[in-house]
N, C-alpha and C positions, 0 to 999 in steps of 0.2 A: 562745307556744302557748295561753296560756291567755284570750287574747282571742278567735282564732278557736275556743276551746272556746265560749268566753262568746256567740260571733254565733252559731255553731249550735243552741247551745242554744236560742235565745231564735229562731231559724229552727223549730224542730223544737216548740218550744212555739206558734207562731203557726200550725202547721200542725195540730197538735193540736187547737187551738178550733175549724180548720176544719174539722176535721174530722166534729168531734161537731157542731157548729151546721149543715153540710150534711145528714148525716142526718138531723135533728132535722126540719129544713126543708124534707126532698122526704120523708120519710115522715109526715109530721105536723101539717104547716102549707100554708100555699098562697104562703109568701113564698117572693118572689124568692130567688133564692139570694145575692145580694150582700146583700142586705135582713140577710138572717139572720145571713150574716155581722158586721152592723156593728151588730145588736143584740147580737149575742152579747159581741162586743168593748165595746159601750157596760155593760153587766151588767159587766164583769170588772171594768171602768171605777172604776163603784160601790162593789163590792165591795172591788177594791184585789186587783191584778197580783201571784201569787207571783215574775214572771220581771219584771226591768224591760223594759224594750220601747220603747228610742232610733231611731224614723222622723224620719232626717232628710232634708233638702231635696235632696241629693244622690244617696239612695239613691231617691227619688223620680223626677228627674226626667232621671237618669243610668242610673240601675240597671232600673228598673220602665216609665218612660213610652215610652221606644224601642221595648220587646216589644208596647204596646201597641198606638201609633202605625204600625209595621209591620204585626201583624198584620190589623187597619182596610185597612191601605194595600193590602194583596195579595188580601183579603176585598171590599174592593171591588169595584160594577159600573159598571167602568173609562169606560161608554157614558152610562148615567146620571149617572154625575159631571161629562160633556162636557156633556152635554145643559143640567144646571142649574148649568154651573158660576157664568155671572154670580148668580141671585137669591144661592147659595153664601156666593159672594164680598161680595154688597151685605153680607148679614148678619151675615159673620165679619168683616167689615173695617173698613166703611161705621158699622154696627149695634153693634159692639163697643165704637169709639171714642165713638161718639154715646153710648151706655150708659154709657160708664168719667167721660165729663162729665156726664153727670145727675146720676150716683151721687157726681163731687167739688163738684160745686155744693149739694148736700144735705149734703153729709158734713161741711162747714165749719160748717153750723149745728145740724146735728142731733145730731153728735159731737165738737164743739168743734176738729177737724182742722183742722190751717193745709192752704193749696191743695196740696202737695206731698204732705201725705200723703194727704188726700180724694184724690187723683187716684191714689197709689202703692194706696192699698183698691178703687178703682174697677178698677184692672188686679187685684187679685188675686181680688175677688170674681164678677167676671163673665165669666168664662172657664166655657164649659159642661163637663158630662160628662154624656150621657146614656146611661149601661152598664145601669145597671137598666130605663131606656126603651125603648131598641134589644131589651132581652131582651124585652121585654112586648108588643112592637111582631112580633117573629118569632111569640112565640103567637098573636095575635088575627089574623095575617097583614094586617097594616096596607099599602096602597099600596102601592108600589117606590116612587115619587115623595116621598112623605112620609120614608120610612123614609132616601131617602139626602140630603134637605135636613137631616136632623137630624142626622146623622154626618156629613154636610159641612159644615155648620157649627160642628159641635164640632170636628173635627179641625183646621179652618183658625185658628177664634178662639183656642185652646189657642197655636198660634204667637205670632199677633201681642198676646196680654195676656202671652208671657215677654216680648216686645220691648221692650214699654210699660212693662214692672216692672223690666225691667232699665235702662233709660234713669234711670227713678227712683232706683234704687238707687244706680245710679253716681253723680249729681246729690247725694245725700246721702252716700257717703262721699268723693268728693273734698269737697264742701263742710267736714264733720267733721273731715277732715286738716288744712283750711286753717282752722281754728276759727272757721267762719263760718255764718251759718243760711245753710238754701236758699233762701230771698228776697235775702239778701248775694251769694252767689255767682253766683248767674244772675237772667235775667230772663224774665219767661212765651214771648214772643216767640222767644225761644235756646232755650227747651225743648221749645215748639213744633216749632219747627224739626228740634232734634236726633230726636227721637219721628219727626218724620212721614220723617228719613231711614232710620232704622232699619228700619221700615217696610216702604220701598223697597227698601232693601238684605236684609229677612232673608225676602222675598216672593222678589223678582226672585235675590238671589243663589242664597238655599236650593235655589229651584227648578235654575236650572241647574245645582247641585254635587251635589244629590240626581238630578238626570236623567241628567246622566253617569255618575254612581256607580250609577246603578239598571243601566244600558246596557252598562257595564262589566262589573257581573256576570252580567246575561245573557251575553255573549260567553264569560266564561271560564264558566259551564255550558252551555251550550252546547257547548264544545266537548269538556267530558270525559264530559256526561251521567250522571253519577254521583249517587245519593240522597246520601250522605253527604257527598261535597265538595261539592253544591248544597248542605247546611243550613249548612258553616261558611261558605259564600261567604256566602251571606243574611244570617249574623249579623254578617259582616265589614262589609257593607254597610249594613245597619240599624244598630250603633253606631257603625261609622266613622267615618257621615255625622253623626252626632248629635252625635259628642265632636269630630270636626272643626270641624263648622259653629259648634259651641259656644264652643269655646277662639279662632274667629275676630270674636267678636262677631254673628256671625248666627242663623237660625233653625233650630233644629237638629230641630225639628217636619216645620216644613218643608220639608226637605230629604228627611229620615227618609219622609213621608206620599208624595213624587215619587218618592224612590228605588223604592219599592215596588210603586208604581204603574206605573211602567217596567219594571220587572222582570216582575211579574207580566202584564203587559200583552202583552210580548215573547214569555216563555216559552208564555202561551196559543195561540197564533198560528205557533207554530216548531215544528219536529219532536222538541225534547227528549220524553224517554218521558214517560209518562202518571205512572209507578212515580215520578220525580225529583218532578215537580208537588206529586204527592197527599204525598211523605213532608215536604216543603218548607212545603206548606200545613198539614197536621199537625198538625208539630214547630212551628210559630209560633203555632198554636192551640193549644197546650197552654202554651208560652210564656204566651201572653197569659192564658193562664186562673190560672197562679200567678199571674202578676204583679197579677191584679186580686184574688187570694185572698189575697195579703198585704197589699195597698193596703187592702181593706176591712176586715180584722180590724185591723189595728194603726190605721187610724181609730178605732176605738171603744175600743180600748187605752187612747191617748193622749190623746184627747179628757180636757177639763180643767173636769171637772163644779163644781169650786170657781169658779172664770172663771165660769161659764156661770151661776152661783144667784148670780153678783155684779154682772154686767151684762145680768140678761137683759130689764131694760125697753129696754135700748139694740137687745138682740139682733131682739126685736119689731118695734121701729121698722125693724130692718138689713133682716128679710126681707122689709115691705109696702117700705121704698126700693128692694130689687132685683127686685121681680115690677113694680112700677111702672115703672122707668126700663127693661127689658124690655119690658113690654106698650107704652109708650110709643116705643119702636124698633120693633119688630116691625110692629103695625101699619101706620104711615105709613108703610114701606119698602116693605112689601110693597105695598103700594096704588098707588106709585110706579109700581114694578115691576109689577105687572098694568095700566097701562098705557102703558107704553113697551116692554112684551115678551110673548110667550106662550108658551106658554100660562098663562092666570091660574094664583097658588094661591090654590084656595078659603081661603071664612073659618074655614071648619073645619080646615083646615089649620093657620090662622094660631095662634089657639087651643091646639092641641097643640103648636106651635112655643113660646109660652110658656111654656105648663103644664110642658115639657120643660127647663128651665134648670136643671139641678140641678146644684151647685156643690161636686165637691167631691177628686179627688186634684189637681187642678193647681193649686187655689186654697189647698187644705192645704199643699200642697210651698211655693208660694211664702211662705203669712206663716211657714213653720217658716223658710223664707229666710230673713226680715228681721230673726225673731228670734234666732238665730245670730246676725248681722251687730250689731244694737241691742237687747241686749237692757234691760228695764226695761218702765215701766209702758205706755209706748205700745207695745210688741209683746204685752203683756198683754192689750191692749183689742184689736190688730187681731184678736190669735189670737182671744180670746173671741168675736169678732164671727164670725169664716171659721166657726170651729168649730159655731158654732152656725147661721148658716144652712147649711152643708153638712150638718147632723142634720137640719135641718128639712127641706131638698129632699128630702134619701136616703130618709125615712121617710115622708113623705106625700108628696111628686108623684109618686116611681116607684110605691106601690102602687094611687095611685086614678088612675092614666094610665087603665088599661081603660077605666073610667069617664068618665072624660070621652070619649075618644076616642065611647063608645058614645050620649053627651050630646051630641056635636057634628054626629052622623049619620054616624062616618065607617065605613061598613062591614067588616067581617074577612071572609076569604075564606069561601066556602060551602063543602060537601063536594063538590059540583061541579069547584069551582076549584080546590083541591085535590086532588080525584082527577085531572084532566087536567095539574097540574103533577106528580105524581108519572107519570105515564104517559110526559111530555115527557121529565123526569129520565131515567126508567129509560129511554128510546130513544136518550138520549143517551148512557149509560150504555153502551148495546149497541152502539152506532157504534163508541165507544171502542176496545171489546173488539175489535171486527172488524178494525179498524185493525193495533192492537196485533198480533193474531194473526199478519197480513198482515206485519208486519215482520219477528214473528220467525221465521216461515216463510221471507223472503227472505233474514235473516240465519244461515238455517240455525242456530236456538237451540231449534228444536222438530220432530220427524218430520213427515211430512207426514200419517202418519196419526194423529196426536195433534191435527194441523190440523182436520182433516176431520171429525173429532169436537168438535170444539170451538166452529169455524163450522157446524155443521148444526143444534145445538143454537140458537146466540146466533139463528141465521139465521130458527129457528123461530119462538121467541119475538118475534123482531121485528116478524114477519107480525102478531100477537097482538097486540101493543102497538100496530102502524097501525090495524086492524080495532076494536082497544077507543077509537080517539083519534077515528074516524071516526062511531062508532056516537055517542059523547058530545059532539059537534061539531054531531050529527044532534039530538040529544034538547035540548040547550041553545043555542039558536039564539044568546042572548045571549055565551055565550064565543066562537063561531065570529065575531061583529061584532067583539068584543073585538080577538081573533087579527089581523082583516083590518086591523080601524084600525093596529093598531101592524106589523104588516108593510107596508103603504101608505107608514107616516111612515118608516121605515127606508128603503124604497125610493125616497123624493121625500127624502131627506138624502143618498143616494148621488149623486141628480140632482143637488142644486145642489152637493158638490164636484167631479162632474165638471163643471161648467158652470164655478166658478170655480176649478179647475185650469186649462182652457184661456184664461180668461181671462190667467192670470199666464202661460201657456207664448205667449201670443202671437198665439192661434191666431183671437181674438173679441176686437173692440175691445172697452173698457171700458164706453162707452156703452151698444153691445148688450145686452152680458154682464149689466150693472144691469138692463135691462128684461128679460132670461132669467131672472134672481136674484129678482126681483120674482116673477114669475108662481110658479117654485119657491114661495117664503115664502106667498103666497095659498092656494096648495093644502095646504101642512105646517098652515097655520091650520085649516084646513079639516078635514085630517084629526085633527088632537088636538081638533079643539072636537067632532068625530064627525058633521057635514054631510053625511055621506056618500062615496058614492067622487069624487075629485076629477075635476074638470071643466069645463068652461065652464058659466058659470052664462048662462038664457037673456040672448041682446042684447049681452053681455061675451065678449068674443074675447083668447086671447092675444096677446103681441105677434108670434109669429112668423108666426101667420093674419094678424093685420093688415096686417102686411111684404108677406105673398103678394097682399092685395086690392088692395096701394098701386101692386106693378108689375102690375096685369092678370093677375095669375095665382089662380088657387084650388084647395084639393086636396079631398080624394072626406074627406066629415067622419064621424064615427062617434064621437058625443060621449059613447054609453053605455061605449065600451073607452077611454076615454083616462084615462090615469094623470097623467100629464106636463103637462097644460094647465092654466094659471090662468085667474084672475079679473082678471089686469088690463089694463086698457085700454090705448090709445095716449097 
């Protein structure tokens, strides 16, 4: 008993700090609120903890990173994330791996590391967390596009650097057992190898054990429609899939980030009540919200300010090595990628993509990993090293993000754009309600003149909300283009999966279907680069006009309404 007296305590004192370092910080300061947190814990640091304060590797990334990972997962825009999933993926993947060897080809000389642990520092230090970012990114209302490359690649890289640390890990204790160094026991070529299947396996696996499990639990809410059996289903599903995938050698991120996404993807689109949704989305935002209140306070807890005034010429060097071998990925990727896909990311994009690397619950959980597992002077120096670049990022890249962002040109919403997204909200808002009412009307759970009351009001207000959306649509020409471009692109992405839906049903040879697919892809160009509304551009005919010229036929043309016609030729 008197241990779990001893974990509460030391729960109920870590909630304590946060409690006074929140207030402190939304009454009195302009920091972030994570920010505050992990100053606050850094002071106690100094001072010296009345309570000890044991964050280990497990309560990290067992206990804390699931609530997080999920809530991300369900928080997500499920449409957005399709849209960018490859650049996503170049930079969690591609990007990661390319960084984790920069960072061990430097690490062998710069910190006397044999390759095995240069390369086990390179997975632990370059796995993002941008929580401070993402907050600061919702005030200045930064992009949608911006906003979900940076939580797309944090959520995916966070997978594949446990994959990458854990391959290492394993590599150094079978070696250890066998009382052999890691150059004895293996060779680069076999590590290689083992890494790049892991990879494959905690990608491809996670995915589908996290999509069935996401699938699964829609079905059983679904079918009882219940607030409270939908939250424990949710949590059954978020760590299920995490300690499952975990104890099978795969990626339990992974898995956790698709369950959610299925989930919440399903439930949106299905008749579950509005009441299940909202209390499900919630209860995991609040989740998420301790679990990053204790991540950050007990950062600054434990943080190990002797380490840190013992190696901090090396620490210097750690954080220009990891903004380097980042800006050195980032770049040429993306460069790539704007030209083999589109729509381009600007450079100012690129920019805040770096400035965003901030390194610091998944890179903490891992070296308290290694040091559990090894401890001595090499888990001394990695911690020294993590510990200190995650102070550095957490304290100056998330407060001066604004800043750059507002250096790079990238604009935050006006009161315009905000006033028309509150107006869309609340319409949405009002649909809802109607809805809702509507059901319970037919499921006889409300009189009919409780109805009547209740739609005559929503119904008014709605009139109010069209009439305020039309007037400001009227007075800002620039939002109304805004509006049309991205309904345009939505509507020519519905075209080319009906196009290559029939193509796979049979219905359009292959052949055709690529030149239907083509002219699609010209116009979606068209529309995100803002060309205007798509069409035949003068002298360039679609291919299905052409088809009609070739057998003698022509149809009545009206190239100012047409949505559906490319740019490309025969």
């Amino acid at each position: 008993m008197a241990g779990v007296e001893e974990q509460l305590l030391t729960l109920l004192y870590l909630f304590g700090v946060a409690a006074v370092a929140g207030l402190l910080t939304v009454r009195y300061t302009r920091l972030q609120y994570t920010t505050g947190l992990l100053l606050a814990g850094l002071l106690i640091s100094v001072l010296g903890s009345p309570v000890e304060v044991a964050l280990t590797s497990d309560l990290i990334l067992l206990a804390l990173l699931p609530a997080l990972i999920f809530n991300d997962a369900i928080e997500i825009d499920v449409e957005a994330f399709r849209e960018n999933l490859v650049p996503i993926l170049v930079l969690a993947v591609v990007g990661l791996l390319f960084s984790i060897a920069l960072i061990a080809a430097i690490g062998q000389f710069a910190f006397g590391f044999s390759l095995a642990v240069a390369i086990l520092f390179g997975a632990i230090i370059m796995p993002t967390d941008p929580v401070s970012v993402l907050a600061i990114f919702e005030d200045l209302g930064v992009p949608e596009r911006l906003n979900i490359l940076v939580e797309g690649e944090s959520l995916l890289n966070d997978g594949v650097s446990i994959v990458v640390y854990s391959s290492v890990l394993a590599v150094f204790v079978e070696a250890r057992s066998r009382g052999l160094t890691v150059r004895e026991f293996t060779t680069i070529g076999a590590f290689i190898t083992d890494v790049g299947l892991g990879i494959v396996v905690a990608l491809v696996g996670g995915a589908l054990v996290g999509a069935a499990a996401g699938y699964v639990g829609y079905a059983l809410v679904s079918r009882v429609d219940d607030e409270l059996i939908a939250v424990v289903l949710s949590f059954l599903v978020a760590y299920g899939v995490f300690i499952l995938l975990d104890i099978l050698g795969s990626s339990g991120v992974i898995g956790t980030l698709t369950a959610g996404v299925v989930l919440a993807s399903r439930l949106s689109r299905t008749a579950v009540s509005p009441e299940t949704s909202y209390t499900v989305g919630a209860v995991w935002e609040y989740a998420a919200f301790i679990a990053n209140t204790l991540v950050f306070v007990a950062l600054g807890v434990i943080t190990p300010f002797d380490l840190l005034l013992e190696y901090g010429v090396q620490i210097a060097a750690a954080i220009v090595f990891v903004f380097l071998a980042r800006a050195v990925v980032v770049y040429p990727l993306v460069e790539l990628l704007n030209r083999r896909s589109s729509p381009a990311i600007p450079r100012g994009y690129q920019h805040v993509l770096v400035w965003s690397g901030i390194h610091a619950s998944v890179s903490i959980a891992l070296v308290l990993g290694f040091a559990e597992a090894f401890p001595g002077p090499l888990a001394e120096q990695l911690s020294a090293l993590v510990f200190g670049v995650a102070a550095f990022t957490l304290l100056v890249n998330g407060p001066t993000m604004g800043a750059v962002i507002s250096r790079v040109g990238i604009s935050g919403q006006r009161p315009s754009q905000r006033l028309y997204e509150a107006l869309i909200g609340r319409l949405h808002g009002v649909d809802a309600a109607l809805d809702t009412a509507e059901r319970l009307l037919e499921q006889d759970r409300i009189p009919t003149s409780v109805f009547d009351d209740l739609t005559t009001t929503y119904k008014r207000e709605r009139l109010e909300l069209e009439a305020a959306v039309e007037s400001l649509l009227a007075r800002y020409p620039d939002i109304r283009e805004h509006e049309e471009r991205l309904g345009r692109h939505r509507i020519l992405i519905a075209e080319f999966e009906a196009i290559r839906g029939a193509i796979k049903r049979g219905e359009i040879s292959q052949e055709v279907g690529d030149r239907l697919l083509r002219d699609v892809e010209a116009d979606i160009d068209r529309a995100l680069a803002d060309e205007g509304t798509p069409g035949p551009r003068p002298g360039r005919d679609p291919y299905w006009r052409h088809q009609l010229e070739q057998v003698g036929l022509d149809a009545e043309r009206d190239d100012d309404a047409t949505i559906g016609e490319g740019t490309e030729g025969p």
